[in-house]
PAVO-19875 format. One record per atom (N, C-alpha, C, O): x, y, z. Coordinates in steps of 0.001 Angstrom, whole numbers. Layout:
@c1 X c2 Y c3 Z .
...
This chain:
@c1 -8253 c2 31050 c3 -12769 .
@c1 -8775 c2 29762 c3 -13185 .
@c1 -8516 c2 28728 c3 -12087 .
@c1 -7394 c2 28720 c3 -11580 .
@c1 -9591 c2 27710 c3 -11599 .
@c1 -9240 c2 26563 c3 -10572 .
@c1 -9651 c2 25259 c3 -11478 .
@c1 -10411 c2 25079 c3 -12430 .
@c1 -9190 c2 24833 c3 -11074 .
@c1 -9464 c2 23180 c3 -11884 .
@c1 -10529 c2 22234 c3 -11321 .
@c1 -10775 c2 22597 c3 -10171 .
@c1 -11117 c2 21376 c3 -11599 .
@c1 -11845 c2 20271 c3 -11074 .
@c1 -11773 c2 19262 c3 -10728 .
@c1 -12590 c2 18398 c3 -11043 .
@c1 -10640 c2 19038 c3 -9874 .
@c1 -10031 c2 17951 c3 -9387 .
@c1 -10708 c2 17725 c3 -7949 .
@c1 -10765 c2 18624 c3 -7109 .
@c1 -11095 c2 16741 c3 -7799 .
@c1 -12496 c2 16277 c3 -6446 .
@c1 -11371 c2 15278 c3 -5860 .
@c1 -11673 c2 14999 c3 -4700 .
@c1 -10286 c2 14701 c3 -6229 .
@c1 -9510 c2 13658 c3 -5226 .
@c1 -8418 c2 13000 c3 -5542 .
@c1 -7922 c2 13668 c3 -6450 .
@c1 -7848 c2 12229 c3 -5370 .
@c1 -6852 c2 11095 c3 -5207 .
@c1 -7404 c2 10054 c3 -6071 .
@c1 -7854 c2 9271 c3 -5234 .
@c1 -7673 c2 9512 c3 -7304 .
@c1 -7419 c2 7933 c3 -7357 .
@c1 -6444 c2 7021 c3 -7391 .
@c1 -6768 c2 6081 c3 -6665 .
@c1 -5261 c2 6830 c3 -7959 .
@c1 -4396 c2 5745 c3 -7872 .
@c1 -3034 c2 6682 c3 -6911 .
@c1 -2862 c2 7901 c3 -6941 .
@c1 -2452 c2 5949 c3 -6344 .
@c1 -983 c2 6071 c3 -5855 .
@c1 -77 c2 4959 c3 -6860 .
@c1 -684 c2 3941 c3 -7189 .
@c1 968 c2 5082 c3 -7221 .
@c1 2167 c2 4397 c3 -7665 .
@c1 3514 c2 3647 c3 -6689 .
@c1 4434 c2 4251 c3 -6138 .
@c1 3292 c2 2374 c3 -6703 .
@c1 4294 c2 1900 c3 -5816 .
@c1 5275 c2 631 c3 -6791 .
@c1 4911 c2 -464 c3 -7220 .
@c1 6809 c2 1438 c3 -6904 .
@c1 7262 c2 482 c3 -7770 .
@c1 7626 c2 -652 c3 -7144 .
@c1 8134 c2 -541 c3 -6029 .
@c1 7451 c2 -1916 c3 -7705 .
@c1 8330 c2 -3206 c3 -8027 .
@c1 8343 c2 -3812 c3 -8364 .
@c1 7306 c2 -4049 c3 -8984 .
@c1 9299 c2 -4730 c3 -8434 .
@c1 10490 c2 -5588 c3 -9465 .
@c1 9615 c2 -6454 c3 -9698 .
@c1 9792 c2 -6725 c3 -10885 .
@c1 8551 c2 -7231 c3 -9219 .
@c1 7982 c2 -8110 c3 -9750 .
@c1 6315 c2 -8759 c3 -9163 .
@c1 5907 c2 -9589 c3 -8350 .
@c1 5594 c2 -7526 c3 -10419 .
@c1 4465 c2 -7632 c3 -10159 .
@c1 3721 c2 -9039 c3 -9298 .
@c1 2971 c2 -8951 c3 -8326 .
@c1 4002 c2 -9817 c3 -9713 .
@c1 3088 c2 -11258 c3 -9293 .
@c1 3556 c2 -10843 c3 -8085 .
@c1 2827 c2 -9936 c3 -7684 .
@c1 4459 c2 -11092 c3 -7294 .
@c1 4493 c2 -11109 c3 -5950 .
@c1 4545 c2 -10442 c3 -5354 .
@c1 4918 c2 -10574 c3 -4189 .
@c1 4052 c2 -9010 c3 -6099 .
@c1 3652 c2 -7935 c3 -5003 .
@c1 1675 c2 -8055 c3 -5134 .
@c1 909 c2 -7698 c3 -4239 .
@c1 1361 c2 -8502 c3 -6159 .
@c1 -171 c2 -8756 c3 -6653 .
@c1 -252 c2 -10097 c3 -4921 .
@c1 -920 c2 -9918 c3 -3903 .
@c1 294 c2 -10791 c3 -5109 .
@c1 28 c2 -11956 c3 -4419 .
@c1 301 c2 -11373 c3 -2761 .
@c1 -189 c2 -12233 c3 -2029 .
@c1 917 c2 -10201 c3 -1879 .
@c1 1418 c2 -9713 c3 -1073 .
@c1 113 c2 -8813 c3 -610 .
@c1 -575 c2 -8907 c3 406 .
@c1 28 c2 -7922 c3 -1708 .
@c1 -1120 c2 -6960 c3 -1326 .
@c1 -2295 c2 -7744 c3 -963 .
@c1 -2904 c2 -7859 c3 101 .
@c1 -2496 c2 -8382 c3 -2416 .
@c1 -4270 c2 -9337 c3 -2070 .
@c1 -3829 c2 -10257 c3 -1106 .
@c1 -4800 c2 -10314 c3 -351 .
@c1 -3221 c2 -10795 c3 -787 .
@c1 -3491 c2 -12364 c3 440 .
@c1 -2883 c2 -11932 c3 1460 .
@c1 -3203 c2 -12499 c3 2505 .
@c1 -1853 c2 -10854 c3 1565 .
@c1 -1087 c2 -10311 c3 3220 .
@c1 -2308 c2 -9459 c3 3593 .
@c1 -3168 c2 -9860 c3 4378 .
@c1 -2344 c2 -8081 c3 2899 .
@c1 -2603 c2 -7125 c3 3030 .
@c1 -4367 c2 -7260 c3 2910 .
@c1 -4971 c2 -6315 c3 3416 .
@c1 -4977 c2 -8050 c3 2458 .
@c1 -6392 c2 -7831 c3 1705 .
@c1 -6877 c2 -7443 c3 477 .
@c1 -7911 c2 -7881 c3 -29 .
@c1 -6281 c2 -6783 c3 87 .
@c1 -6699 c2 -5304 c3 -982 .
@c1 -7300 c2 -6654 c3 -1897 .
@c1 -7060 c2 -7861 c3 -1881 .
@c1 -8484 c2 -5497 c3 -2934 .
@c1 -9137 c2 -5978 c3 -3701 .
@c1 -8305 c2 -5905 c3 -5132 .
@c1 -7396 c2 -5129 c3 -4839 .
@c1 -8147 c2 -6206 c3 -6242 .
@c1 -7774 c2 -6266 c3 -7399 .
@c1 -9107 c2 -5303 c3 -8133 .
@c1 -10272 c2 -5685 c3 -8237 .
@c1 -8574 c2 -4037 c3 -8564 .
@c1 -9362 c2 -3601 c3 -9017 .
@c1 -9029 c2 -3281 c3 -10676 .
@c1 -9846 c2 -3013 c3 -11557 .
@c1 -7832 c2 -3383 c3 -10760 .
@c1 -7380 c2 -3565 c3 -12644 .
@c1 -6279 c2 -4427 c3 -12779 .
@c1 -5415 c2 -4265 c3 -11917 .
@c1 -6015 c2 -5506 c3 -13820 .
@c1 -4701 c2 -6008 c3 -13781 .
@c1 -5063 c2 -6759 c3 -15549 .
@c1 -5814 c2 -7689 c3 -15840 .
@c1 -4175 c2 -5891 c3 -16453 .
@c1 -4222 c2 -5867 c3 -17847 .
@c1 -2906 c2 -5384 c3 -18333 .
@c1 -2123 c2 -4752 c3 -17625 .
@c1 -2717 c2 -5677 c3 -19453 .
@c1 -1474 c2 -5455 c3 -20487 .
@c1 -2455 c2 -3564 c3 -21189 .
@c1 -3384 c2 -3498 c3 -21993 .
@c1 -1983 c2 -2784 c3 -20714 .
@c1 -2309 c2 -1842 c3 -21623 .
@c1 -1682 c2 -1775 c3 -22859 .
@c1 -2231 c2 -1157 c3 -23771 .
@c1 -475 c2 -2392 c3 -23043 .
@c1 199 c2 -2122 c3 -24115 .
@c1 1288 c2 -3124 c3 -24158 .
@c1 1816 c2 -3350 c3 -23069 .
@c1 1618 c2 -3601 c3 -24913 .
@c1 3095 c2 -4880 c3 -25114 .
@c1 3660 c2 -4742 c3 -24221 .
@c1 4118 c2 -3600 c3 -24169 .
@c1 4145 c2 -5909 c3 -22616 .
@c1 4978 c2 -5034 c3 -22390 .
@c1 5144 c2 -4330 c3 -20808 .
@c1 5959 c2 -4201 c3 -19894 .
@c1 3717 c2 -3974 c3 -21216 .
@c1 3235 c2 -2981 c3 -20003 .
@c1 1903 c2 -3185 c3 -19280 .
@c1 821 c2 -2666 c3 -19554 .
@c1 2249 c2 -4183 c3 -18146 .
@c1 1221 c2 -4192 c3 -17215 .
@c1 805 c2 -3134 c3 -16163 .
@c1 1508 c2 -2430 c3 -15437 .
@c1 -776 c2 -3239 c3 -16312 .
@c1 -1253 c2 -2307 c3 -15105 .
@c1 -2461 c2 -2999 c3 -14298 .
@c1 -3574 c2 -3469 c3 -14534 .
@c1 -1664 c2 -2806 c3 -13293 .
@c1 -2481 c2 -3198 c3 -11782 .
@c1 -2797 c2 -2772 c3 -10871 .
@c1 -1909 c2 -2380 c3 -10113 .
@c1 -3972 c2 -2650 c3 -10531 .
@c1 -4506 c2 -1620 c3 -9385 .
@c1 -5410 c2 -2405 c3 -8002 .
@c1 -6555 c2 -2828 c3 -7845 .
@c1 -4618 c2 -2341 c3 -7469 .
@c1 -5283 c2 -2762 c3 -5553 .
@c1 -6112 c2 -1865 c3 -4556 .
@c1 -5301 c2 -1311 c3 -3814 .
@c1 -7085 c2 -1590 c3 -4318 .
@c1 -7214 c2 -1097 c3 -3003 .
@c1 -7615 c2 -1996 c3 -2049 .
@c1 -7901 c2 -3162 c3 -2321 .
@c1 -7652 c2 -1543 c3 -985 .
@c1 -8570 c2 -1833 c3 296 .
@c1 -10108 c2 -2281 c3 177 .
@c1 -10875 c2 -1331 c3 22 .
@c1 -10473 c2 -3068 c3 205 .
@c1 -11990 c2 -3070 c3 100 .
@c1 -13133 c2 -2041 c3 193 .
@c1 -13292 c2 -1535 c3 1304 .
@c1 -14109 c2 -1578 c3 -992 .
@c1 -14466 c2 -553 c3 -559 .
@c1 -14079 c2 1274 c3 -694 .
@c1 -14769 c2 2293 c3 -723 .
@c1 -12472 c2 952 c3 -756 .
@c1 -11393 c2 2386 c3 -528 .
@c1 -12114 c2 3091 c3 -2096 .
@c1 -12829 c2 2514 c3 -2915 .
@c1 -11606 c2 4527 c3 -2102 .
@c1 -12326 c2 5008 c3 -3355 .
@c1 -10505 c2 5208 c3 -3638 .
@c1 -10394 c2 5182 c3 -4864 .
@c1 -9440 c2 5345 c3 -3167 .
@c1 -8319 c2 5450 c3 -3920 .
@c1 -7359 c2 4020 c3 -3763 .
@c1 -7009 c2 3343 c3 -2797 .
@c1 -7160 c2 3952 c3 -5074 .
@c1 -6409 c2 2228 c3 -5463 .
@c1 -4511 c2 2335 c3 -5158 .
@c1 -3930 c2 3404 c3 -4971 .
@c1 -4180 c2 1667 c3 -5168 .
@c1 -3095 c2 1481 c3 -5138 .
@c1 -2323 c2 1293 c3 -6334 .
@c1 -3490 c2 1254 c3 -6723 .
@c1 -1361 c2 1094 c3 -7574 .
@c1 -1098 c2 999 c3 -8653 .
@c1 197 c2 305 c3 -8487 .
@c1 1160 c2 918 c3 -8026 .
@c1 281 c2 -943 c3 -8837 .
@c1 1894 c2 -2404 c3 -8559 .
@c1 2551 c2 -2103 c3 -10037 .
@c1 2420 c2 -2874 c3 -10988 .
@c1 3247 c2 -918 c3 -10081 .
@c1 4256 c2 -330 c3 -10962 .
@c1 5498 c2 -1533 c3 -11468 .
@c1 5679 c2 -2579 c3 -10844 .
@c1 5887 c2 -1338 c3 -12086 .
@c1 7381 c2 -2132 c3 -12529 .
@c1 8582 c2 -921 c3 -12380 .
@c1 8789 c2 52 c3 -13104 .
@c1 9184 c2 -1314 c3 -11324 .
@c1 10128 c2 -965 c3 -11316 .
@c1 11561 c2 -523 c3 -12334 .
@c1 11763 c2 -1330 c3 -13241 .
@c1 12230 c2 281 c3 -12283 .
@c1 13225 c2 546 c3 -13475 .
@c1 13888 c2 1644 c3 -12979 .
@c1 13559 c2 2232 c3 -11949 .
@c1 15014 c2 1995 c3 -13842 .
@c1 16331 c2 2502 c3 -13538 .
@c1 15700 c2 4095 c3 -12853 .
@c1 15904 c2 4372 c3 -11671 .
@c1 14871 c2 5109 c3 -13859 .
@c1 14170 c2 5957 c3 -13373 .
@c1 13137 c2 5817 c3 -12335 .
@c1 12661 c2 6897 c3 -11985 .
@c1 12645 c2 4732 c3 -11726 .
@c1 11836 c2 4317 c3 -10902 .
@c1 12122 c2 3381 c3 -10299 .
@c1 11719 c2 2288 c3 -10698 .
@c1 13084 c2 3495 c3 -8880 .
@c1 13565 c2 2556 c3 -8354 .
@c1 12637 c2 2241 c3 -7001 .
@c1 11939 c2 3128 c3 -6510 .
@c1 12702 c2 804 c3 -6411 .
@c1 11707 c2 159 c3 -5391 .
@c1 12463 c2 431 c3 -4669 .
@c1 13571 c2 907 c3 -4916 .
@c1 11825 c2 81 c3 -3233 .
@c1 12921 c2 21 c3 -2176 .
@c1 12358 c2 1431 c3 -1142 .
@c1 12860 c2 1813 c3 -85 .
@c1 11315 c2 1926 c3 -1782 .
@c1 11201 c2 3540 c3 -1480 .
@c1 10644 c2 4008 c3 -296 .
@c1 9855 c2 3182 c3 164 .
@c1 10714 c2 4662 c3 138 .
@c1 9378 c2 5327 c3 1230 .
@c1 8631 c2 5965 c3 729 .
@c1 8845 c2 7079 c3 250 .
@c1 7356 c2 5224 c3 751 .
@c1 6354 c2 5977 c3 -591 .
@c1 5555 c2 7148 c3 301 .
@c1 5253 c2 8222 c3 -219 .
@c1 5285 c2 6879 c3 1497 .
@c1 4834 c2 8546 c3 2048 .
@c1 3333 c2 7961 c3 2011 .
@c1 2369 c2 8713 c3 2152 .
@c1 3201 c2 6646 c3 1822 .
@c1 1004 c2 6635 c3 1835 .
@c1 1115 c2 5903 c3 3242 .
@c1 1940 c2 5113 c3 3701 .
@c1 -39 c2 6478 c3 3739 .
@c1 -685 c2 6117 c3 4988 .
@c1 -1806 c2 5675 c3 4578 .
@c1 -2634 c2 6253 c3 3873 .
@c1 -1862 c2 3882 c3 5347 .
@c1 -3170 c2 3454 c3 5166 .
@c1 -4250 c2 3629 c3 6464 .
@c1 -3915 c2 3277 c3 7595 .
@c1 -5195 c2 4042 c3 6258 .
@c1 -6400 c2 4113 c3 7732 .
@c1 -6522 c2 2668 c3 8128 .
@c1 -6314 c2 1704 c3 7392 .
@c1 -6988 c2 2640 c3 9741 .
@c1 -6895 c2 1438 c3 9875 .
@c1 -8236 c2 1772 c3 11095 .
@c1 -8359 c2 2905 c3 11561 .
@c1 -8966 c2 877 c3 11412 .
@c1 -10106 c2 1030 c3 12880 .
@c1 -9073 c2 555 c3 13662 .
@c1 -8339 c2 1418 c3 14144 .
@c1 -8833 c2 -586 c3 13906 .
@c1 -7318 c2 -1201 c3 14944 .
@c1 -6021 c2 -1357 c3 14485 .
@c1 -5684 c2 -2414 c3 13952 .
@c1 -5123 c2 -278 c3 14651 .
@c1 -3965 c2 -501 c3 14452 .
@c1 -2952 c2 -1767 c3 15087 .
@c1 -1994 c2 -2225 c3 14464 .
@c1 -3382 c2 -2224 c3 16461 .
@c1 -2914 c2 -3204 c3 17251 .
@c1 -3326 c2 -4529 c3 16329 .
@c1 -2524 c2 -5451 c3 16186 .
@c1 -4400 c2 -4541 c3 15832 .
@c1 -5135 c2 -5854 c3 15195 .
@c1 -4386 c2 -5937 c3 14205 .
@c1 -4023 c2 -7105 c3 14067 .
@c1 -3853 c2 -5070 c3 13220 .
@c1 -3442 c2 -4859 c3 12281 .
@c1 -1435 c2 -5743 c3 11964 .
@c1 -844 c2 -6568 c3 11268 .
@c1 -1199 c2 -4593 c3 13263 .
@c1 191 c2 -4926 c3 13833 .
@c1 174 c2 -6293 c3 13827 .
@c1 895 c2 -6853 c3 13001 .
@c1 -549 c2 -7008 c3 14633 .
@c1 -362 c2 -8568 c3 14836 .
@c1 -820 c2 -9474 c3 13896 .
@c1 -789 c2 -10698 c3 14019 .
@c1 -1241 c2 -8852 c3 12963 .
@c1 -2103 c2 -9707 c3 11975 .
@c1 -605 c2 -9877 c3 10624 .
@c1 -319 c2 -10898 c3 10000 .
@c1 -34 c2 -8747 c3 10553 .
@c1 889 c2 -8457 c3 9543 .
@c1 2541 c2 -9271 c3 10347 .
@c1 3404 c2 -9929 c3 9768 .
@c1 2512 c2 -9135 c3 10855 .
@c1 3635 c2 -9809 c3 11963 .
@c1 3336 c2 -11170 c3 11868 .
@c1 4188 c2 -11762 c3 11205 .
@c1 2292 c2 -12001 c3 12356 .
@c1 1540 c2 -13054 c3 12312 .
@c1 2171 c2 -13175 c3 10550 .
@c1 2957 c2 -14116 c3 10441 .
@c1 2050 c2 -12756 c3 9846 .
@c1 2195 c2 -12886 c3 8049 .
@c1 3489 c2 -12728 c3 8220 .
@c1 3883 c2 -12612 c3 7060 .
@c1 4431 c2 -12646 c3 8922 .
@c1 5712 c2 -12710 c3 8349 .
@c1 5911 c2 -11643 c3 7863 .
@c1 7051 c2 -11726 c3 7406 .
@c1 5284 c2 -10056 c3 7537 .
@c1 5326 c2 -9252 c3 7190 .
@c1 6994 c2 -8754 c3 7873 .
@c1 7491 c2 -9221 c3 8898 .
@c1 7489 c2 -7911 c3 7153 .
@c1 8654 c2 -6971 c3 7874 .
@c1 7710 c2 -5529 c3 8700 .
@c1 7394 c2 -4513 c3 8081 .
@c1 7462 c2 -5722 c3 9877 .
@c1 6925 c2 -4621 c3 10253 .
@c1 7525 c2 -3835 c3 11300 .
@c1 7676 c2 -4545 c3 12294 .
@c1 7885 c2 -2784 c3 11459 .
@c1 8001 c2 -2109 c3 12334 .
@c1 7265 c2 -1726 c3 13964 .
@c1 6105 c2 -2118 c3 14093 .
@c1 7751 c2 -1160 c3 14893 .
@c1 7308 c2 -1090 c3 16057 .
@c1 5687 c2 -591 c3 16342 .
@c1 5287 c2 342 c3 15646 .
@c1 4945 c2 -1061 c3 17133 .
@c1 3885 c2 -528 c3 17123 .
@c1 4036 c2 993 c3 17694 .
@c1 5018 c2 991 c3 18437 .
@c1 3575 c2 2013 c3 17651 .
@c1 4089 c2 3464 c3 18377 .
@c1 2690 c2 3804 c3 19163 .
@c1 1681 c2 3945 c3 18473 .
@c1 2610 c2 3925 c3 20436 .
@c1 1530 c2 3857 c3 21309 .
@c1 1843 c2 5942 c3 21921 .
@c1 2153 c2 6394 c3 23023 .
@c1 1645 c2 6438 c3 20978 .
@c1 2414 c2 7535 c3 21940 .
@c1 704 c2 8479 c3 22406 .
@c1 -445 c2 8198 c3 22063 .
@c1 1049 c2 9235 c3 22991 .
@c1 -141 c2 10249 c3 24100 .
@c1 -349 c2 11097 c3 22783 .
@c1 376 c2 11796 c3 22076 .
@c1 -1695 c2 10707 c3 22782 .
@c1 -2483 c2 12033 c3 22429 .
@c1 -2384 c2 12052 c3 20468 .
@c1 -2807 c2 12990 c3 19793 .
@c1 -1751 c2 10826 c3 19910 .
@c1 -1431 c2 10483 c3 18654 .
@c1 -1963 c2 8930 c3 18512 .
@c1 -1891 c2 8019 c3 19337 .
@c1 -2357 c2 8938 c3 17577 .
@c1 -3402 c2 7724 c3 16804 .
@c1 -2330 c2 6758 c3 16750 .
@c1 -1192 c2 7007 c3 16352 .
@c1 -2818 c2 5462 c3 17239 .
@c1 -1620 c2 4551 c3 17417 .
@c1 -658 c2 3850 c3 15794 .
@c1 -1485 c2 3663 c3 14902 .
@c1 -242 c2 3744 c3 15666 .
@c1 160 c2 3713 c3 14140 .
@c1 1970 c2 2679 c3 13823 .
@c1 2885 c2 2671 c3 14647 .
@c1 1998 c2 2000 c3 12551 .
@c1 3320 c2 1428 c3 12708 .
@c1 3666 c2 1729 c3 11304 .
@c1 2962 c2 2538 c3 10699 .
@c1 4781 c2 1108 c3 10655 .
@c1 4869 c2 1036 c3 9387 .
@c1 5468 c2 -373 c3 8886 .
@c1 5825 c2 -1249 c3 9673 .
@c1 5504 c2 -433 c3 8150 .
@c1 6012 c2 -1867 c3 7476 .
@c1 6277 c2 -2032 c3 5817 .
@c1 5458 c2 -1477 c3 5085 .
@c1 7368 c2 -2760 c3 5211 .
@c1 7688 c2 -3099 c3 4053 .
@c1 7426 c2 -3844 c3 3360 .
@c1 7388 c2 -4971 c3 3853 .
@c1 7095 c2 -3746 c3 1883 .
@c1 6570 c2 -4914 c3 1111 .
@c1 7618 c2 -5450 c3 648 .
@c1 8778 c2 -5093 c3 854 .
@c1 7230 c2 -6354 c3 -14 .
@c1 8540 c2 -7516 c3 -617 .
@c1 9906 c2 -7094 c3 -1010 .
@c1 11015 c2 -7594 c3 -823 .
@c1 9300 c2 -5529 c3 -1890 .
@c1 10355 c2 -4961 c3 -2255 .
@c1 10796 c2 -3392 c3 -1385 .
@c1 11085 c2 -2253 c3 -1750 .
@c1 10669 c2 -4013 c3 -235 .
@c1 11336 c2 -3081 c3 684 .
@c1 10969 c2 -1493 c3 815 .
@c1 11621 c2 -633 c3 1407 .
@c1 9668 c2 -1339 c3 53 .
@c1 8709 c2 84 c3 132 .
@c1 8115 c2 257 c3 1485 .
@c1 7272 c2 -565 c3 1846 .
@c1 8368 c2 979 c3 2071 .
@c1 7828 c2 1193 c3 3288 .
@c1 6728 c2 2482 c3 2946 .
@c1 6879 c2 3565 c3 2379 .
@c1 5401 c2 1720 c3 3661 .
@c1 3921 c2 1997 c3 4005 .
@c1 3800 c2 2250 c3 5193 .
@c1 4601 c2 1756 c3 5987 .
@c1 2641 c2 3188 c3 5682 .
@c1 2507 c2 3226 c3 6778 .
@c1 1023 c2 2736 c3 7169 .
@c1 233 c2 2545 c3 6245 .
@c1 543 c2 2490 c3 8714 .
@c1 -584 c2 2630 c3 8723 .
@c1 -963 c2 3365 c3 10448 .
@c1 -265 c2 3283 c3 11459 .
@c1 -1924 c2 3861 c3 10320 .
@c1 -2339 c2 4701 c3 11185 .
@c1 -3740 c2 4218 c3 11535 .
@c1 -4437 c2 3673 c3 10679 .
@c1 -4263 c2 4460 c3 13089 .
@c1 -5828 c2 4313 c3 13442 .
@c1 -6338 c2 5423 c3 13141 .
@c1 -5842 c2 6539 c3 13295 .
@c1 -7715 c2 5036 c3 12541 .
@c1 -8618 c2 6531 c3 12596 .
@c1 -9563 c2 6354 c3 14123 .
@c1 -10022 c2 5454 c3 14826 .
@c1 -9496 c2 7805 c3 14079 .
@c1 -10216 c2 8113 c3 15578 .
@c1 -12558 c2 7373 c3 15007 .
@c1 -13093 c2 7446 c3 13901 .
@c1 -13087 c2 6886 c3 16169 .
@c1 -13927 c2 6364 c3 16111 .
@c1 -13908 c2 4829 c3 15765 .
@c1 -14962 c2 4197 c3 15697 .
């Protein structure tokens, strides 16, 4: 038996306090607001991507089983990683070194409010 799974939609990134990671992603970062509702008493859900992106991002609440602070392991595509670098730096962003190395897509990483480190990478073309 194989299943029918065609992709990726949401990733999960916890923290402590939605609004100012909502306000970080959309006005640092860009991302579009693609859900942000009470599913249940209690329990907000919010979903960001990239403009365009077919997989969203998801601004989790943090908690004892789900702690922030994380290395979440997502790589965002980027056309200019250099543009990117200076644009997020320029924001006061916490970002890391740009990495210019031979024969590897130029790429840095950087932390959101709550200290989750993202990465981003150039795509070739």
């Amino acid at each position: 038996m194989t299943t029918q799974l065609v992709g990726v939609h949401t990733v999960a990134i916890p923290v402590t306090d939605q609004d100012r990671a909502l306000a970080f992603y959309t006005g640092t970062l860009g991302f579009e607001v693609r859900m942000d509702g009470d599913l249940q008493e209690g329990f907000r859900w919010i979903e960001v991507a990239p403009p365009g992106a077919p997989t969203s991002v998801a601004l989790v609440t943090a908690g004892d089983g789900l702690p922030s602070g994380v290395d979440t392991g997502i790589r965002l595509a980027t056309t200019d990683a250099a543009a990117d670098h200076a644009a997020l730096t320029g924001a006061g962003a916490d970002v890391d070194e740009l990495l210019l190395w031979e024969g590897v897509p130029p790429m840095f990483s950087f932390r959101d409010p709550d200290a989750n480190t993202i990465y981003v990478t150039q795509t070739p073309g």
